[in-house]
N, C-alpha and C positions, 0 to 999 in steps of 0.2 A: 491579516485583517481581523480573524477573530479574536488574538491576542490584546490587537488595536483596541478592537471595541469593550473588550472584559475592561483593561487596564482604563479607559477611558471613561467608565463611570465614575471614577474620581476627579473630582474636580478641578482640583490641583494641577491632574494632568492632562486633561482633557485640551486637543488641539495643539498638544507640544507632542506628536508623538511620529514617527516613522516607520513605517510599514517596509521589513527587508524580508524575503524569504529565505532557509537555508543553502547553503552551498554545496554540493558535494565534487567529487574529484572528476574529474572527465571522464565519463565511461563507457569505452566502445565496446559494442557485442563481437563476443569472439569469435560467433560465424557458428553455433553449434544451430544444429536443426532441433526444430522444437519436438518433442514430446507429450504423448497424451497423458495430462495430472496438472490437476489444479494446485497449485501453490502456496503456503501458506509460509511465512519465516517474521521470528518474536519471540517474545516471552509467550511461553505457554500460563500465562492469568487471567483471572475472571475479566478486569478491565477488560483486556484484549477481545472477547468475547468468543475464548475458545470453547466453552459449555457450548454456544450456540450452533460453531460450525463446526463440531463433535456432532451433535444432534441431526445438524443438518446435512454432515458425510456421511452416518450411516444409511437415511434416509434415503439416499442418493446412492446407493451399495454399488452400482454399476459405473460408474466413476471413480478411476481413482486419484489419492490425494498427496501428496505429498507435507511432512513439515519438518521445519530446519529448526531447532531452537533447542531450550530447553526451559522449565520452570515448573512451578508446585501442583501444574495439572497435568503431569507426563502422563500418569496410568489410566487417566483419562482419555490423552491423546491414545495411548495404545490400545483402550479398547473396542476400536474398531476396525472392521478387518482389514477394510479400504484403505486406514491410512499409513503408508508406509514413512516414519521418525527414523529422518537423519540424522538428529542429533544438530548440535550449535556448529553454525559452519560458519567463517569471512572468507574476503579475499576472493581471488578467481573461484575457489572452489562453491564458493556462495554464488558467485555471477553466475556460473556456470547452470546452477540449479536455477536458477531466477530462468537466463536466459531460453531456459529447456520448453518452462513451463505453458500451459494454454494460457494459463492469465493467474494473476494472484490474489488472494483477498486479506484482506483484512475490516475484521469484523469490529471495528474499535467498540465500546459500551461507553469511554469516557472521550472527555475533551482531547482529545491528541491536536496541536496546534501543528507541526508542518511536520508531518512523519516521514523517513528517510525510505521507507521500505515505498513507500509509491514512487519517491524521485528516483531510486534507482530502479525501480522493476518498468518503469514505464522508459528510462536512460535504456536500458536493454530490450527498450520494444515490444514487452512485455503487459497486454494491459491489465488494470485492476479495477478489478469489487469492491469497494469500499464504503463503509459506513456513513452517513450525512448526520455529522457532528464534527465540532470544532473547526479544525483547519483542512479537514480530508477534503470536503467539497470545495474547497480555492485550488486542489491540485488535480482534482479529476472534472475531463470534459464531458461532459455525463452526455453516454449515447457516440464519445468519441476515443478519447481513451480509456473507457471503461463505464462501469456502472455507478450509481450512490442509490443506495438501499437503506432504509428507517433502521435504525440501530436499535440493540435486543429484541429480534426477532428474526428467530430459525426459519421460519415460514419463508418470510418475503425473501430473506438467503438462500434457502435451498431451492427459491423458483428462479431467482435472480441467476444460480449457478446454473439451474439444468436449462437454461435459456439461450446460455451463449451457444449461439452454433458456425461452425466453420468461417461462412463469408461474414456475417457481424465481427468474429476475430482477426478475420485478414484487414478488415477495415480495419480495427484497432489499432493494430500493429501499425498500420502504414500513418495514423495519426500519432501516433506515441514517438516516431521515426522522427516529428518533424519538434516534437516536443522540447523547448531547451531551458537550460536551468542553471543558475549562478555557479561561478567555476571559483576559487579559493580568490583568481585574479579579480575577477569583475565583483566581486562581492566585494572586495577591501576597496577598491574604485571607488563602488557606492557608496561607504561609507563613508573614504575621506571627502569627498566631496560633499558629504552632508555634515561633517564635522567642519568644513571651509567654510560653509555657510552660514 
C-alpha cells in the first residue's frame, strides 16, 4: 500500500494500480527453544539504521544482541561488547538464528516497502521492532506481533527494546503463530487472475 500510494501520485497511474505483497517459501519452525538476544539480520548500512541500534545496544550493555550480516558498518557493529557478529548467514542456518531469538528489529531510516526479514522472523514466530516508515507498518501488528517505533531515533529504540518483557513476548509469539503470508502458489493465483481480469 505504500508503494500503491508513492506510484500513485502520478496521474497517469493513479487507480490502475494493484496492491500484492511479497511471497516467501513456506517456513516451519524447526522446533529450536528460544534464546536470550535480541536479533538483528541485513546489511550492516546507515539506511538500515545500524548507527542507531549500535548506540542503542551499548546503552542497554545488560542485553545481549546478536547480528547476521555484513556491510560497510562492520567495525561499528563490533564495537560493542554486547553484540555478538555472526557474520552473513541463509538457509536453516539463518532460521535457526531468527527462530532462537526473543524478537528481531529492524531499525529501517529509509522507505523499505515489504521487507523479507519481518515476513520470515514473524513465519518463525518470532516478533519484531520495527521502524514506522514505508511498508514495515502494513506487516507489523503493533502491540501484537511486535512494536513500530519513530524511525532515527536511538532513544525511543532503546526504550522500545528494554520493554519487551517475558509475557508481552509470549503474546507475540502466539500472534506471529497465526500470522500467514503469500506462498510462491497463492501469490502466482493472484496474479493470474488479476491478469484474467
Amino acid at each position: 500500500e505504500f508503494m500503491e500510494k508513492e506510484i500513485s501520485r502520478n496521474d497517469d497511474i493513479n487507480g490502475r494500480t494493484v496492491t500484492m505483497y511479497n511471497f516467501i517459501d513456506e517456513i516451519k519452525p524447526l522446533g529450536a527453544e528460544c534464546e536470550n538476544y535480541v536479533l538483528y539480520f541485513g546489511r550492516y548500512s546507515e539506511e538500515k539504521g545500524i548507527s542507531n541500534l549500535v548506540k542503542a545496544a551499548k546503552k542497554l550493555s545488560n542485553i545481549p544482541f546478536v547480528f547476521a550480516g555484513k556491510g560497510e558498518l562492520e567495525n561499528e557493529v563490533n564495537s560493542a561488547d554486547n553484540i555478538k557478529n555472526v557474520g552473513f548467514k541463509t538457509g536453516d542456518e539463518l532460521r535457526n538464528i531468527i527462530e532462537k531469538a526473543l524478537f528481531t528489529v529492524l531499525p529501517a531510516e529509509w522507505s523499505e516497502n515489504c521487507p523479507f526479514s519481518v515476513m520470515e522472523s514473524q513465519s518463525l514466530m518470532t516478533p519484531v521492532l520495527g521502524a514506522k516508515i514505508g511498508g514495515i507498518p502494513e506487516l507489523i501488528d503493533n502491540g501484537k506481533t511486535g512494536y513500530l517505533i519513530p524511525p532515527s531515533n536511538s532513544e525511543a529504540l532503546e526504550e522500545a527494546i528494554d520493554k519487551l518483557d517475558d509475557a508481552t513476548l509470549e503474546y507475540m509469539v502466539k500472534n506471529c503463530a497465526e500470522k500467514e503470508f503469500d506462498t510462491v502458489e497463492t501469490y502466482t493465483k493472484k496474479l493470474i487472475e488479476i491478469y484474467n481480469s
